[in-house]
N, C-alpha and C positions, 0 to 999 in steps of 0.2 A: 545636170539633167533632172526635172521634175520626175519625185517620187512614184508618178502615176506612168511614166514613157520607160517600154521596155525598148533594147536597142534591138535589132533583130537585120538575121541576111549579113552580117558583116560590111554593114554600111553604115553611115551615119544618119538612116533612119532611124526612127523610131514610131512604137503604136501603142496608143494610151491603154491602158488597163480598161477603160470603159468601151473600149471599140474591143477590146478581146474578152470581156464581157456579153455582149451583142452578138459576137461569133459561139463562144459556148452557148449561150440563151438560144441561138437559130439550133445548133445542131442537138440540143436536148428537146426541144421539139420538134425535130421528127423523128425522133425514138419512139416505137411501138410501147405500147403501155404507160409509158411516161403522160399523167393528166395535169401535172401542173407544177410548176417553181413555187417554193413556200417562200415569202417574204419573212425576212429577220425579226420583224418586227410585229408579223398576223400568221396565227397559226392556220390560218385557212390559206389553200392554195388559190394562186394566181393563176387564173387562166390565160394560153397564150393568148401574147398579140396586145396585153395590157402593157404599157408605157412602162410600169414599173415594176415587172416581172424581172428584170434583170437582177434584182434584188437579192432575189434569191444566189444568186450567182456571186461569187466574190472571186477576183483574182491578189494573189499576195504577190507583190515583187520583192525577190528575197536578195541577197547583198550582195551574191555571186551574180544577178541577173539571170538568172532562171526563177518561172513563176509558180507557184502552188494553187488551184484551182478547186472549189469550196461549194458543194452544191448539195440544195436541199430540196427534193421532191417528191414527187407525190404518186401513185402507181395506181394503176387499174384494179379492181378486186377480180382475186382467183386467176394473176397473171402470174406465171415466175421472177418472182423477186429475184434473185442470184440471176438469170439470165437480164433480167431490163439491167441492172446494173449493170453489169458488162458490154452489156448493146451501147449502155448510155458515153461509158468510159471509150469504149473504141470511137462512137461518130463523135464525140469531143477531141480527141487526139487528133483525129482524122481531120475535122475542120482546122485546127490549128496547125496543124504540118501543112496542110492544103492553102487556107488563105495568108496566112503571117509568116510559115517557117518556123514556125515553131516546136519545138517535141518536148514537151514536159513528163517527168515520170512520176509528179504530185499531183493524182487531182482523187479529193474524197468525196465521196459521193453518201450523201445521208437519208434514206428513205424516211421522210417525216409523214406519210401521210397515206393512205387508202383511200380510193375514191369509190362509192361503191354505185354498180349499172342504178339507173333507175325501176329497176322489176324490182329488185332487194330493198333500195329504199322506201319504196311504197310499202311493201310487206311489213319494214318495220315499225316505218310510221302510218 
């Protein structure tokens, strides 16, 4: 089996890491507060709906076949940080049990970033 196809359901399916990529990427966007997936590689957030927003998103598949789940995002200003976390953490679980069968108990979630309304960025700048 390629490093990238988890097996799942007790079949001899499988689903590539980048299709369960695509599934965390949908359900961290409609997370309230959540403005954007930070790419690995630009510390500006990727607004949804960009081709390469997934980016931000990484799935590890580990030896046991269970996967660990790696996400870097970006938050609304003056939202509760500790709760969009955990908003974000349950609709990822949730998409995963829901389209794949899947239930992971790793996924880290990294707030890299504040986006802030436009009334405050004008005031600053």
């Amino acid at each position: 089996m390629a490093t990238n196809q988890v097996p799942y359901s007790d079949t001899n399916h499988t689903i590539t890491t980048e299709a369960l990529e695509t599934i965390v990427t949908a359900a961290v966007e409609r997370t309230k507060g959540v403005t954007g997936i930070i790419n690995e590689t630009h510390r500006n957030p990727l607004k949804f709906g960009q081709a390469s927003s997934r980016k931000g998103v990484i799935v590890h598949m580990q030896e046991d076949n269970s996967i660990r789940i790696s996400l870097r995002i970006s938050v609304i200003y003056g939202e509760n940080i500790p709760q969009i976390g955990e908003t974000t953490l349950h609709n990822v679980r949730e998409a995963l049990i829901n389209m794949a069968g899947l239930d992971t108990e790793h996924i880290h979630i990294r707030i890299e970033g504040i986006t802030l309304p436009d009334e405050i960025t004008k005031k600053i700048f």
